[in-house]
C-alpha positions, 0 to 999 in steps of 0.5 A, a space after each residue: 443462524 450464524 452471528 455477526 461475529 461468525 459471519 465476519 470470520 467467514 468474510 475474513 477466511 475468504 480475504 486471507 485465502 484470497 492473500 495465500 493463507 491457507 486458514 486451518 481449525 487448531 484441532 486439523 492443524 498441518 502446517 506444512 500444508 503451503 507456505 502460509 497457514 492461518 490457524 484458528 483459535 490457538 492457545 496463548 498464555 495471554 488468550 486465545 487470538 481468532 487467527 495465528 498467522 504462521 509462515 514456514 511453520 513459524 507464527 508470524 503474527 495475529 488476526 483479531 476478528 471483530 463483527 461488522 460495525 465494531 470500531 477497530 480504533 483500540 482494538 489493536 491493544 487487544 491484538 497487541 496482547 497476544 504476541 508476546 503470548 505464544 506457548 513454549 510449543 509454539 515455533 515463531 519467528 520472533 518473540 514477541 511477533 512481529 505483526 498484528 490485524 484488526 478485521 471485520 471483514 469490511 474494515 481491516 488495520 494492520 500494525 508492524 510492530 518492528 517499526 520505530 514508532 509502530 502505528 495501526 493503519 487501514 489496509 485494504 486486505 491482507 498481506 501475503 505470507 512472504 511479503 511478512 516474512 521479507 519485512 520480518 528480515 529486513 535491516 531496517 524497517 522501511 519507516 526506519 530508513 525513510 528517517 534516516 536519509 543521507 543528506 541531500 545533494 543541493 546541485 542543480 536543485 532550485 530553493 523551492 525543489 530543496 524545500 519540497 523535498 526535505 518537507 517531504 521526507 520529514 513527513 513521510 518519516 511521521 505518517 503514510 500520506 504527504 501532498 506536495 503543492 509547487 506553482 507550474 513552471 517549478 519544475 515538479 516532475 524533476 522534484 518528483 525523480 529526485 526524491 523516487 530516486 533517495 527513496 528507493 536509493 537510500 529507503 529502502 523502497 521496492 517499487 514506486 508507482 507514479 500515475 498520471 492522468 494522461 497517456 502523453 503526461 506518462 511519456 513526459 515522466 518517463 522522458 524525466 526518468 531517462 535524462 535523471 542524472 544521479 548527483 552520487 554516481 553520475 549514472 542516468 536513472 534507468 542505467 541504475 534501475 528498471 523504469 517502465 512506462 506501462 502501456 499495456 496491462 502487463 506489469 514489469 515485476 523487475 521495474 523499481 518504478 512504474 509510470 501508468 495512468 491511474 485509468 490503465 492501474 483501475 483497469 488492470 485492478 478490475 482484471 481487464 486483459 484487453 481494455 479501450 485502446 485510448 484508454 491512456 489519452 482520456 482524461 480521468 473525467 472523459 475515462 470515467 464514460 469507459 466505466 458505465 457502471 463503476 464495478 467495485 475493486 476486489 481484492 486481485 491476488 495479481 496484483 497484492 495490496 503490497 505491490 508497490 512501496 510508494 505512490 505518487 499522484 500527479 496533478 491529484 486536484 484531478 485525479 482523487 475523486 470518485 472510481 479513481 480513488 479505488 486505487 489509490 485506496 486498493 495498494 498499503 503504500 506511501 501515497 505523495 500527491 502533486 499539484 500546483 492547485 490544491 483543493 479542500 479534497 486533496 488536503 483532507 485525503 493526503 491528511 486525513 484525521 486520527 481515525 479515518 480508514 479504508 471500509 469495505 463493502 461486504 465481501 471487501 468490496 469496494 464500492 463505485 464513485 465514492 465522494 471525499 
């Protein structure tokens, strides 16, 4: 009978397969085999890591695998140890490597080591080899450069706009999750483009996804994104960068910013290819009927966990509760919540206390209407 610890290896061989990593026994090792290559048990000088992660035949990282149940809070020191450990045999792409995990399979935290202040955090998954190894050649690591924000352009902003966007910067340079509260009329969605636009812009994000809870809402932001002037160059924002208003269930791979209700981003998550055509004009409470029984998100390779950067949820008194909280959850990405009525919900989630995570059910596994 298999241990517990086995039995969370086998878990963890299906999300790193699922992520592109082709996992491979150390005695049957080819590293040439696909792009990514997780090996098992390799000999270090400071110990033996439970998974090396290599990409074009360089070690790029470590996977330590604990049983379901064992706390990972810690355990990233364990990690930690082995990435300065690699032999003299061993090609890396740096020394020591640069990223480490911690799973059981139900629970998985990651650690980037090239950040300036480098912090475990909950992922839902694992990276795909070429997004490690496109972080790996970065300039500046996406916390670097978040920290390092030119100076704002006051013009046409409001006091309460200045205050909310320098507040937001700070935060987002010490920690992953940030909630805005602005009173209605105060103009939150052009706060909201000013600062999608210095993030992506000036730090150094990819994509930002920006949900709303309405169909009519995404066609009210899209209309903000168009009539953006950029106060650097004068350029409208979406002369400068792609901006699709998602209205179907195909992404834009191009778009730097993506504007959808957080219904369609549940649906596309569960790999829906023709979902309800109202699906955008319901609110999130009237949407949840669509989904009779809440089906766990799992882990879809079309849409990895790093799809997007940074994300942005509009009128988040709403929209963090029970299945909608699944996505939020699924992407590694900044998460910024607006509203002008925060709640008890909202404050705990965008702040959660030292240790809180993201735990999956067996398999990684999300399960259906989880309270806050």
């Amino acid at each position: 009978m298999p241990t517990p610890e086995e039995l969370a290896r086998q878990t963890i061989d299906r999300l790193l397969e699922a992520a592109g990593w082709q996992v491979q026994d150390k005695r049957r090792a080819n590293l040439a085999a696909q792009r990514g290559v997780a090996l098992r048990e390799l000999s270090f000088d400071t110990g033996e890591p439970d998974y090396t992660l290599f990409v074009d035949g360089r070690a790029i990282g470590v996977v330590e695998a604990k049983p379901e149940g064992h706390s990972l809070i810690g355990v990233e020191t364990q990690s930690a140890r082995y990435l300065g450990g690699p032999t003299s045999d061993i090609r890396t792409w740096a020394a020591p490597l640069p990223f480490s995990y911690e799973s059981t399979g139900v629970e998985t935290r990651f650690t980037n080591h090239l950040d300036p202040l480098p912090r475990s955090r909950a992922t839902f998954a694992f990276h795909r080899p070429e997004t490690l190894l496109a972080w790996f050649k970065l300039p500046k690591q996406l916390a670097q450069s978040l920290g390092e924000m030119p100076t704002l352009i006051e013009d046409k902003l409001w006091p309460p706009q200045i205050t909310a966007i320098h507040n937001l910067e700070r935060s987002l340079a010490a920690g992953p999750r940030a909630l805005i509260q602005m009173a209605t009329g105060s103009g939150k969605t052009f706060t909201a483009v000013n600062f999608v636009y210095r993030q992506i812009k000036y730090g150094g994000a990819r994509r930002v996804l920006f949900l709303v809870d309405r169909g009519n809402l995404g066609e009210q932001t899209m209309n903000a994104f168009q009539q953006f002037v950029s106060p650097v160059n004068q350029h409208k924002f979406t002369e400068e960068y792609i901006v699709q208003h998602l209205t179907s269930n195909v992404l834009d791979t191009s778009a730097r910013v993506v504007i959808a209700t957080i219904q369609r981003l549940y649906s596309m998550l569960r790999g829906e290819q023709a979902p309800a055509p109202d699906l955008d004009e319901r609110s999130v409470a009237s949407a949840e009927s669509l989904f009779a029984e809440p089906v766990p998100v799992e882990y879809n390779p079309a849409f990895p966990i790093e799809t997007f950067d940074v994300i942005i949820t509009d009128e988040c008194h709403r929209s963090i509760y029970n299945l909608w909280r699944q996505v939020l959850e699924y992407f590694d990405a900044r998460l910024i919540g607006l509203t002008a009525t925060p709640s008890k919900q909202n404050a705990r989630f965008l702040q959660p206390e030292p240790g809180d995570g993201v735990r999956l059910p067996p398999g990684g596994r999300r399960r259906g209407q989880r309270q806050l």
